[in-house]
Residue, then its C-alpha position, 0 to 999 in steps of 0.5 A: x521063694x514060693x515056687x511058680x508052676x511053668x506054663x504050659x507052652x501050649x497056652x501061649x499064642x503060636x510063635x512067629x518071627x521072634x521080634x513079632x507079637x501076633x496073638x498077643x495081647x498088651x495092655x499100656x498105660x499113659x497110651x495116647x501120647x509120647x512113648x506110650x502112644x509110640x508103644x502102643x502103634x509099634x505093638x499093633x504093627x507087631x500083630x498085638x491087641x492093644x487095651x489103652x488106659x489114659x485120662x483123657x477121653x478125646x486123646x483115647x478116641x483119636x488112638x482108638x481110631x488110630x490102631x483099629x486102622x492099622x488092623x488091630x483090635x483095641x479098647x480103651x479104658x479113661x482114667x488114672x493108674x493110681x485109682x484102684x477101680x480105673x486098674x480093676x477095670x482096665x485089667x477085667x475089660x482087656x481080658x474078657x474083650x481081648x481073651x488075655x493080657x500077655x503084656x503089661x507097660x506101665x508107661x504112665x507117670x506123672x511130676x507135679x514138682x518142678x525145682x529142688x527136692x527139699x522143698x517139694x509139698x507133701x501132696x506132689x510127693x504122694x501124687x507122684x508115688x501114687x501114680x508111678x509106683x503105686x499105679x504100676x504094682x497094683x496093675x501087676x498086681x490084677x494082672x497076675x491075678x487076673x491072667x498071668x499067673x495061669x498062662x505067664x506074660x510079660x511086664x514092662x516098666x518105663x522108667x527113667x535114667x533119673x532113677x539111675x542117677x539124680x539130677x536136678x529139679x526133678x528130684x522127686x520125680x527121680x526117686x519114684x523112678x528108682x523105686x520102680x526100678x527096684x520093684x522091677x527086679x523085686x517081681x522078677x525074682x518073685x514071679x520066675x519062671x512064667x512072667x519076665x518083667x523088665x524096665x526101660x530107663x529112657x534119657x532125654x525124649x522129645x515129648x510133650x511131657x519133657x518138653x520143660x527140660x528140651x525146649x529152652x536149647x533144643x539144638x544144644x541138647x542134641x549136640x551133647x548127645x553122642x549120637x548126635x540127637x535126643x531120644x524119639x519115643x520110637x526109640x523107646x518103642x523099639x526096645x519095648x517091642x523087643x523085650x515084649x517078644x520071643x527074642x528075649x525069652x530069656x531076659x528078665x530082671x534087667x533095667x536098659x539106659x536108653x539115652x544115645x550115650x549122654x551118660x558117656x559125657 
């Protein structure tokens, strides 16, 4: 493995409180619902820069409007992660508007396969591999080339405990997760000492993006988690905003189930 230069700890924003982001700025993918928005608000309320990348223009203006209010500066970029000027940009933009890129979430994904793997369509598998894979290597990719390879970051991977264990009818959607997953712990071993990069593998969350899976028995899925209830995407946020900060200074290359000990039962 090529050797990486230690970054200068004086480049770094000035520490805080360990689990604090002040100074830092973090750019999150799929940012405007579910999880990501949830990222993104628990990282304003940290003292973050928030850059939000989504498709959809009104979602990132209710966002917008909703982090500038809680103090924070922010910019959005509309768009898909799995096309490569939408990347380039998202990346230049939160660098030279926000002066650095300290934290990458690749939350975005998608799943336009529903039902048995064996028969999902050629086109769903290169769609699904092209926004949850391809989308999150190509923005490490900017990332360290644009800031991170200089000064260090963070970067981290939502995935899924569907890439920790195969379930049924979204099987595809699994097998991505898998593979980021593994490229989790392939770039934290290429880019120690200065870049940590870590995943979250959530279980069942109540977002609008699950919704197929929780709606039909709400009240039955809760009763089957040992804490009593499925996730929420603050949940998910607490964890990222841990993994984001000085506390774990010394974690990378890890992947957290997430699932209030459903995969105890």
């Amino acid at each position: 493995m090529t050797e990486r230069p230690t970054p200068d700890p004086t480049e770094r924003a000035a520490p805080g409180p360990p689990d604090r982001l002040d100074g830092r700025v973090a750019l999150v993918t799929g940012g405007t619902r579910g999880i990501g928005r949830a990222i993104a608000e628990t990282y304003a309320r940290a003292g973050a820069a928030v850059a939000v990348v989504a498709r959809k223009a009104d979602e990132l203006a209710e966002t917008e409007a909703a982090l500038v209010a809680l103090g924070t500066p922010v910019i959005t970029v509309a768009g898909s992660v799995d096309d490569p000027d939408v990347v380039t940009t998202a990346v230049a933009r939160t660098v030279g508007e926000l002066g650095r890129l300290d934290v990458l979430v690749n939350n975005a994904a998608t799943n336009p396969a529903f039902g048995p793997t064996i028969e999902v369509e050629a086109r769903a598998v290169r769609k699904i591999l092209a926004v949850n894979l391809e989308g999150p290597l190509a923005l490490a990719q900017a990332a360290w080339s644009a800031w991170m390879r200089d000064h260090g970051g963070v970067i981290l991977n939502i995935a899924s405990v569907g890439g920790l264990d195969p379930a049924p009818f979204i099987g595809t959607y699994n097998v991505s997760k898998a593979a980021l997953i593994h490229l989790t712990r392939q770039l934290a071993l290429e880019l120690a000492p200065g870049v940590r990069v870590n995943a979250i593998a959530p279980g069942l969350v109540r977002t609008e993006f699950a919704r197929a899976l929780w709606e039909p028995d709400e009240a039955g899925i809760d009763r089957r988690h040992p804490l009593g209830r499925m996730g929420r995407p603050d949940d998910v946020a607490a964890l990222a905003r841990f993994l984001a900060s000085d506390a774990a200074a010394w974690i990378t290359g890890e992947v957290y189930r997430l699932d209030g000990g459903l995969s105890l039962v």
